[in-house]
N, C-alpha and C positions, 0 to 999 in steps of 0.2 A: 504493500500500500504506500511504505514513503517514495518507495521508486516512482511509483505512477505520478503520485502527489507531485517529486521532483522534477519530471518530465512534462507537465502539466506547465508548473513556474517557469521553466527556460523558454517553455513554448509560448507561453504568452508576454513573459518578459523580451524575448528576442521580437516578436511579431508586431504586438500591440506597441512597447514601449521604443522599438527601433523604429518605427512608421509613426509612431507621433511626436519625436524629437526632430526627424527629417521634415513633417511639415511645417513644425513650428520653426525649424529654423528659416525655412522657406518665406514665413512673412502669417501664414496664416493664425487664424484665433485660436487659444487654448480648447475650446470647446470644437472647433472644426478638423483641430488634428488629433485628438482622444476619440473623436466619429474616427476619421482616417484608420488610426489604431487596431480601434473596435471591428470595422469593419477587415482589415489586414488579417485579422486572427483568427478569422473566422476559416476553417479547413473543408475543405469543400470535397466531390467525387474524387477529382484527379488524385488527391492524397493517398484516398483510399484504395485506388487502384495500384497505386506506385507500392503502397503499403503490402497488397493483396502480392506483388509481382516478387517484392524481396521475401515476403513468406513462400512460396513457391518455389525459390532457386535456393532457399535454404539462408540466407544471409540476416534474417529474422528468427529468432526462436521464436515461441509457442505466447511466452508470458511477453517479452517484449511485442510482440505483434499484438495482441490484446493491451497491452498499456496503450500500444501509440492508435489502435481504436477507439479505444475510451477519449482518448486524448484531442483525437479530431471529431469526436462526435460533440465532448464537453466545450469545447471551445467556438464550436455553431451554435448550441444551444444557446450559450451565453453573449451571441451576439443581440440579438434582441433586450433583453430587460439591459445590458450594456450600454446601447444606448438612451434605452428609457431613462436609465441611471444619471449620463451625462448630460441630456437633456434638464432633466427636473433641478441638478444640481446650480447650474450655469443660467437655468430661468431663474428660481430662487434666489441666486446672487442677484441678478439683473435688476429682480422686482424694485419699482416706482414705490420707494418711498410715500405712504399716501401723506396728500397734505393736511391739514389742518383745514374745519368747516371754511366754506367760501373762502378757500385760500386764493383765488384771483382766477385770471384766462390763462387758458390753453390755445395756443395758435399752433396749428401744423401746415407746414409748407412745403413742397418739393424747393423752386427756386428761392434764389435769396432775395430776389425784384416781388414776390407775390408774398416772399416773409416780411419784410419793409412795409410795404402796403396794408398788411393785418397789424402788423403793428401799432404803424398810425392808429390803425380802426381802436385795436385795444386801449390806446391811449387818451381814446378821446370818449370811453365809457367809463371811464371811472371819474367823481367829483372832480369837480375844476380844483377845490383845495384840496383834497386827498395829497396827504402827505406819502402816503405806502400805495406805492402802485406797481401791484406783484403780477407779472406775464410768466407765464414758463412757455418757451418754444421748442417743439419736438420735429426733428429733420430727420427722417428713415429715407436709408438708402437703402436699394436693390440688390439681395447678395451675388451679385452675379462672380465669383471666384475672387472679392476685393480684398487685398491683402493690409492686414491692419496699418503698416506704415502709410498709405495710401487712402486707408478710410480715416485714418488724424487729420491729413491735408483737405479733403473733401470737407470735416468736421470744421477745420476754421474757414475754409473757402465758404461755405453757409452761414456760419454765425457771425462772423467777424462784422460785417455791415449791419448787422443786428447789434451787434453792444455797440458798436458806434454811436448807434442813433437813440437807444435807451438811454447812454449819459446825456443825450441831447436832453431828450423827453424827461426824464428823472425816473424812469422807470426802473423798476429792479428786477433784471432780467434772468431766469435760470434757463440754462438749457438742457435737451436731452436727444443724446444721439447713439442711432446703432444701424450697423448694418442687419438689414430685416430680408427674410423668403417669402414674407406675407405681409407685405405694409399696412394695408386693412384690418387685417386682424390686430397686429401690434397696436396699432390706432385707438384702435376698441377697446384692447387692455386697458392701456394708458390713461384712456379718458373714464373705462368703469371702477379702474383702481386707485384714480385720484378722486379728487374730493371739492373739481373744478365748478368753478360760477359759471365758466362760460367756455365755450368750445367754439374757437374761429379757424376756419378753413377756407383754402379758397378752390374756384370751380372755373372751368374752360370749357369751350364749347363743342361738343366731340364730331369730327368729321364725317362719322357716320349716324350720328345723331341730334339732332335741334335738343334734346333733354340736359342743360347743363348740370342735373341731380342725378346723371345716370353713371350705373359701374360705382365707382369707391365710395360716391357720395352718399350715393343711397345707402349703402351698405352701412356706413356707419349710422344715418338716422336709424335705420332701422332696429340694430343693436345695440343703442346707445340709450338713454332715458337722459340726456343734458342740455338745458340750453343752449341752441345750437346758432351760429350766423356763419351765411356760407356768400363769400365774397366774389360775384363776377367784375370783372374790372376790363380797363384798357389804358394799363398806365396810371394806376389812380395819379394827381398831383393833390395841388391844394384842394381842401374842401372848403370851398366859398358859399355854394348853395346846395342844401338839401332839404329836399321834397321826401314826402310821405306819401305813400300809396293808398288812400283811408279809404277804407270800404264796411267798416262796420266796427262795433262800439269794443272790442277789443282792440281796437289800435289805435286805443287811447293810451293805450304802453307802449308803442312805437313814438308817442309821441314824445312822453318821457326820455327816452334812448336816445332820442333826434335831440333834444333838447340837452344832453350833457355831452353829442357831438360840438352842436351848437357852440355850446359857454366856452366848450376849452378850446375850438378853433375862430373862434370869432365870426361865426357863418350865417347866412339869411335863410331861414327855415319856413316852408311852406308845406301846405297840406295840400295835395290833389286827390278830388274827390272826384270818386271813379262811379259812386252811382246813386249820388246825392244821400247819403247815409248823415251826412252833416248839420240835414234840414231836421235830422229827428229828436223833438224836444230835450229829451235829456243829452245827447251829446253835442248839441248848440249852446248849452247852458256849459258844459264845460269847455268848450274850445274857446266861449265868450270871455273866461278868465283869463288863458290860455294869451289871447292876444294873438294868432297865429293866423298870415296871410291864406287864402283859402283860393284855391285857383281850378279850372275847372281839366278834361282830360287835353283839351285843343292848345290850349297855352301853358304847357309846362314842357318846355323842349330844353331850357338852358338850364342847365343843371351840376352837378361836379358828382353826388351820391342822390339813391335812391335807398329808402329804407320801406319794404314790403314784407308783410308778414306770409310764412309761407304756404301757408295751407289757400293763402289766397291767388300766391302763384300758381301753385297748380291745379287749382280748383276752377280757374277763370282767366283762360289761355287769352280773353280780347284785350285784358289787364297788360300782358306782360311787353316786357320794350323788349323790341326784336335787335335793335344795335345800340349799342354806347358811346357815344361822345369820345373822342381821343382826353383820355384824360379821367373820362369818367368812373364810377364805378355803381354796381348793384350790391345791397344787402339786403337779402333776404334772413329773415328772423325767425326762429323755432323757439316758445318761450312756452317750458313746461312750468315754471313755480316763478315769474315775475323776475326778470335776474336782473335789475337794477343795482348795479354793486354798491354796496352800504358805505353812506357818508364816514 
């Protein structure tokens, strides 16, 4: 039995631990050359054939032949929960800190031009005096074979123009980066295992599709339960003018949202009413306080941001603006519990 057990060690010390020292010196992640490893060690037919061929011409005894069978059967088995092993382990590490209740937004971006752009946005939803103004931005890259040296550089090539702009803004910016084989889903985790107000992402118009909520985006409303704004744009710059899309007496919280754009960029905010919802007693009674220009669907072309709630975008396709303005941008709004971030 110690003989087996012996033969057992050198085989998977020589397999698993020579094949995961070679990747990693190679550049790859600890977690993708212990797979490597795990996978190496694994002893397949051909063995057992070669195995079957030296018992045959004699060159194997009886007991050594049965060890080194054991030994390439044991070392398949344990390829599987092997890497269950190193997976769970290397998630585990990985796991997102959760935050602290309404610890701030979550912005995720592909580019650093469309992180910029969310940024603003986040910066201009929190109190004009709001002294703590907590963003965290998460950049998942594609693992297509990227070797860690190389996924560091990508790391500051995405954020770097991001802290730039937060010392600007006074924001306190965290970020979170990893090479991902399932952007979406990491997505998901990220945003169901933090403890985020608010969830900004931005959307593109897909070439084989008019739906800019289609493929990832969906994906994440769908499994997600967070207040959500999903940013189509074209270049956002300054936001000078922003209109609201009002169609009915919930988006008297948009109004709100538009209104702490407003304060902290200094912008002329107007309400477009899309189907006279504004004539109806109790929400004339509070826009009258409100003080808020009221314009109708024909005259609201000039514009910088559009803030629309979303259920009203895809509820009521004659509503939605078919192009934006060089410069302009759309937010559309998902608001499950009111996320007006607390003074």
């Amino acid at each position: 039995m110690a003989r087996f057990f012996l033969i057992l060690f050198v085989a998977v010390l020589g397999k698993l631990g020579g094949s995961a020292i070679a990747s990693r010196l190679s550049g790859k992640s600890w977690m993708d050359s212990f797979s490597i490893g795990i996978l190496m060690n694994t002893r397949g037919l051909m063995e057992l054939i070669v195995l079957n061929i030296g018992y045959d011409l004699g060159v194997l005894s009886e007991e050594i032949f049965s060890m080194m069978v054991l030994m390439a059967l044991t070392t398949t088995v344990m390829t599987g929960p092997g890497l269950k092993l190193i997976e769970l382990f290397f998630t585990k590490r990985d796991t997102i800190v959760k935050p602290t209740l309404n610890s701030g937004i979550l912005i995720s971006f592909a580019q650093h031009t469309r992180g910029l752009e969310l940024l603003k946005i986040a910066y201009g939803l929190f109190p004009e005096k709001k002294k703590e103004r907590n963003v965290t931005a998460v950049h998942l890259s594609p693992d297509s074979n990227i070797s860690e040296s190389h996924a560091e550089k990508y790391e500051s090539l995405s954020f770097t123009p991001l802290k730039e702009l937060s010392k600007d803004l006074n924001v306190n910016l965290s970020t979170i980066y990893k090479t991902s084989t399932n952007i979406t889903k990491d997505i998901v985790r990220i945003v169901n295992e933090g403890n985020y107000k608010l969830l900004l992402i931005g959307a593109a118009r897909s070439f084989f599709s008019d739906d800019i909520l289609g493929g990832k985006i969906r994906t994440i409303l769908n499994e997600t339960n967070c207040n959500t704004g999903i940013l189509f744009s074209s270049q956002l710059q300054d936001i000078k003018n922003i209109h609201i899309l009002f169609g009915r007496e919930k988006d008297l919280e948009l109004l709100q949202i538009a209104k702490r754009l407003a304060a902290n960029y200094n912008s002329r905010l107007s309400i477009v009413d899309l189907n006279g919802s504004t004539n109806q007693p109790q929400i004339k009674q509070s826009l009258k306080k409100e003080k808020v220009k009221i314009l109708t669907p024909v005259d609201w072309k000039q514009f910088d941001l559009i803030l629309c709630d979303l259920d009203i975008w895809e509820n009521h396709s004659e509503f939605r603006v078919d192009e934006l303005p060089q410069g302009g941008g759309l937010l559309l709004i998902r608001s499950t519990d009111g996320f007006i971030i607390e003074a």
